[in-house]
N, C-alpha and C positions, 0 to 999 in steps of 0.2 A: 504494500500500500504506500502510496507517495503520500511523504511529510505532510504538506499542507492537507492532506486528506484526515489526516490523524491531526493533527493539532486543529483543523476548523480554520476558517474568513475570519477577518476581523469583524466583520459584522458581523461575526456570533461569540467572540469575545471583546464585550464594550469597555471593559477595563484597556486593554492597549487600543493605541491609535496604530495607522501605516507605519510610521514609523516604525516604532516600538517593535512592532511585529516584524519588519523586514529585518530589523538586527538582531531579534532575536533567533529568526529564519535563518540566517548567515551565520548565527552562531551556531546552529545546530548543524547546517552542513558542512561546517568546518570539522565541528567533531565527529563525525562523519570520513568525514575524508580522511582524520589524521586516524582516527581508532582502525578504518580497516574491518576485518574480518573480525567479526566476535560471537559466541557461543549462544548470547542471549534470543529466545523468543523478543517475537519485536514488541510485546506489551512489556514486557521487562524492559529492553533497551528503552522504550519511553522513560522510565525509573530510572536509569544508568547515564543517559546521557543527559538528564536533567541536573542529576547531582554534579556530573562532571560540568555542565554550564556554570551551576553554582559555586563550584569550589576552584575549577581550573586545574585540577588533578584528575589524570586518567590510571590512577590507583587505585581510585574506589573501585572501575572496572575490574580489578581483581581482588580487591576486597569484600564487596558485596554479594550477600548472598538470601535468596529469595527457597520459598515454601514453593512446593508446586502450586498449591491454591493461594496464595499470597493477593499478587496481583488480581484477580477475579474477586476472591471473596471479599480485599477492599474497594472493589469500584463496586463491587454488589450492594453494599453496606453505604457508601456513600450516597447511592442513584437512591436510598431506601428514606438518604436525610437523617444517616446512623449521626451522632456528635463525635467528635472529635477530644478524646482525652490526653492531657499534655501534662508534660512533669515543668514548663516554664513557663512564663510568659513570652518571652520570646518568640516560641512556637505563634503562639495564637496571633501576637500582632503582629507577625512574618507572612502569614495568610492572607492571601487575597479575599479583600470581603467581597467581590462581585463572583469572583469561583465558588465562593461558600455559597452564594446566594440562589445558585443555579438549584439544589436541591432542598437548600433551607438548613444547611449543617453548620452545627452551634462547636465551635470549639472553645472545651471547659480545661479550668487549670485549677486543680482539685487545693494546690498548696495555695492557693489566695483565697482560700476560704479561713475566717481566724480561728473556726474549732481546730484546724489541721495542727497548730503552732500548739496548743492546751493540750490536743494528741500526745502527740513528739513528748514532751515534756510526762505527761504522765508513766507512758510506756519504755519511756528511755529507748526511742529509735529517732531514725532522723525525719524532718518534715515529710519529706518525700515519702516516705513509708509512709509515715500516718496519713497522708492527705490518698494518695489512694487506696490504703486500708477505710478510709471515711464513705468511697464511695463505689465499692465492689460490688454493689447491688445494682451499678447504674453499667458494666462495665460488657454485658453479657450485648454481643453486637454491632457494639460500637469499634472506633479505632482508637487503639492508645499509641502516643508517641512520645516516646521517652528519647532524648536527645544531651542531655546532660546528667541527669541522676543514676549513676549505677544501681544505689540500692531501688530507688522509686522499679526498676525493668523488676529487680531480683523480687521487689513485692510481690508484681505483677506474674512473674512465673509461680512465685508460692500459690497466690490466690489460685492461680488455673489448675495447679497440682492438687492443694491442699482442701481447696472449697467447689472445685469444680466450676471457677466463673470461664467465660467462653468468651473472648475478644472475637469481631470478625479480624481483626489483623492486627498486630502487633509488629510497629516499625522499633525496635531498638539498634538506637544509632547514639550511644552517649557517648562521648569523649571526656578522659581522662588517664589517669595512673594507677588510680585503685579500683578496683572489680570493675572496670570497663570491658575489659578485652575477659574476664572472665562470664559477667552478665550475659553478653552477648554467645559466648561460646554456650552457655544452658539454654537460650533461647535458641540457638539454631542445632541444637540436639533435642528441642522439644517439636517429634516428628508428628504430632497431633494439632499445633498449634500453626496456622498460617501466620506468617511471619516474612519481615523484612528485616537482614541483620546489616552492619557492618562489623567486619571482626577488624579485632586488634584494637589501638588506642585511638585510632580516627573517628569523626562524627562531629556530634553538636545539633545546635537546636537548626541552625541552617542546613543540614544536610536535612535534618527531620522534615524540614519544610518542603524542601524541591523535592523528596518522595512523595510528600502529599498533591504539594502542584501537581506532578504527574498524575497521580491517582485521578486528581478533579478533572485533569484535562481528558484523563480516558472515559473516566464516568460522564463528562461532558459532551461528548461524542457518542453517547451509546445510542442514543434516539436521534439522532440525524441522521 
C-alpha cells in the first residue's frame, strides 16, 4: 500500500496543514530509503518508523519488539474510544488532541490524581505503583503507556499476572538504569499479553507517544 494511502489527505487530518504534511511525507521516505529492507509487517513498520521520525535513531529498528496481536488489538481498542492510561504527563500532553478526537479517546495519568501520593506513602511503594494500583478496575481494554516509570510497567504486569486485569495493549517503552531494561524484558516474555516493548535502556514518554500516533493514524484509517 502506498504511504499516502496509509497515512490519509490532509483533509482528513485537520491538525496539519500542506505543509506540515509534505515534511512530514519527506521524512518518512527518507526513512525509507535509508532503512532499506526490514522484517517488519507494514502495520508494524507504521510503529517503527514513526519512533525512528521521533527520535532520529534507526536503533529502535532493532530494539523494538511487538506481540503478534499488538498492533491490531490497539487500533481495535482505540477505533472502540478505549482511554489511554499513562505513567506521565508528558504522554498525554504529547498527544494530539485532534487524533484523540477522531474516536473520543480520553488519555488519563493515574499519578495526578492526589489519593495516588496518600497511596505511595501509606504502602511504602513508589507513586507510580500506587497510582495505577488506584485504578486496575478501569485498566481491562484500555491502552497503558508507560514510558518512564519502570516500577509503574512492573505494576502493570503484576496486576495482569496476579488479579487477572486485561490491557488491550501494553506499550512499555520506559527509559532509564534501574529495572528498565528488566521491566520490559517480563513484558515481552509475557506471551499472553499484547504488547509493544523497547528492550534495553532506551525509551521515554516520546517514544510512548509516536507509538501511539501510529496506533491513531492506523485506527484513523480503518473506515476510509
Amino acid at each position: 500500500m502506498a504511504l499516502n494511502e496509509l497515512m490519509g489527505s490532509t483533509e482528513d487530518r485537520p491538525g496539519l496543514v500542506e505543509a506540515g504534511r509534505s515534511i512530514e511525507m519527506e521524512s518518512f521516505r527518507i526513512i525509507d530509503a535509508e532503512m532499506g529492507e526490514h522484517p517488519f509487517p507494514e502495520d508494524q513498520w507504521q510503529v517503527v518508523r514513526r519512533v525512528i521520525h521521533t527520535t532520529g535513531d534507526f536503533d529502535y529498528a532493532r530494539q523494538i519488539r511487538f506481540h503478534p496481536r499488538a498492533v491490531a488489538s490497539g487500533v481495535a481498542a482505540l477505533t472502540r474510544g478505549a482511554s489511554i492510561f499513562a505513567d506521565t504527563r508528558m504522554i498525554a500532553v504529547g498527544l494530539s488532541p485532534w487524533r484523540l478526537q477522531w474516536y473520543g479517546n480520553e488519555a488519563v495519568v493515574p499519578a495526578l490524581h492526589p489519593e495516588s501520593r496518600i497511596r505511595a506513602e501509606e504502602q511504602g511503594v513508589t507513586r507510580s505503583v500506587a497510582a495505577f494500583r488506584g485504578v486496575s478496575d478501569q485498566l481491562n481494554g484500555a491502552v497503558v503507556a508507560i514510558g518512564n516509570a519502570p516500577t509503574a510497567l512492573l505494576e502493570v504486569l503484576r496486576l495482569i499476572r496476579e488479579d487477572g486485569v486485561r490491557p488491550a495493549l501494553v506499550i512499555g517503552v520506559p527509559v532509564g538504569f534501574v529495572q528498565a531494561a528488566e521491566s520490559k524484558d517480563q513484558l515481552q516474555r509475557m506471551t499472553d499479553q499484547p504488547a509493544i516493548a523497547v528492550l534495553g535502556r532506551k525509551g521515554g514518554s516520546s517514544v510512548a507517544v509516536a507509538i501511539l500516533h501510529a496506533l491513531l493514524e492506523l485506527a484513523g484509517n480503518v473506515n476510509q
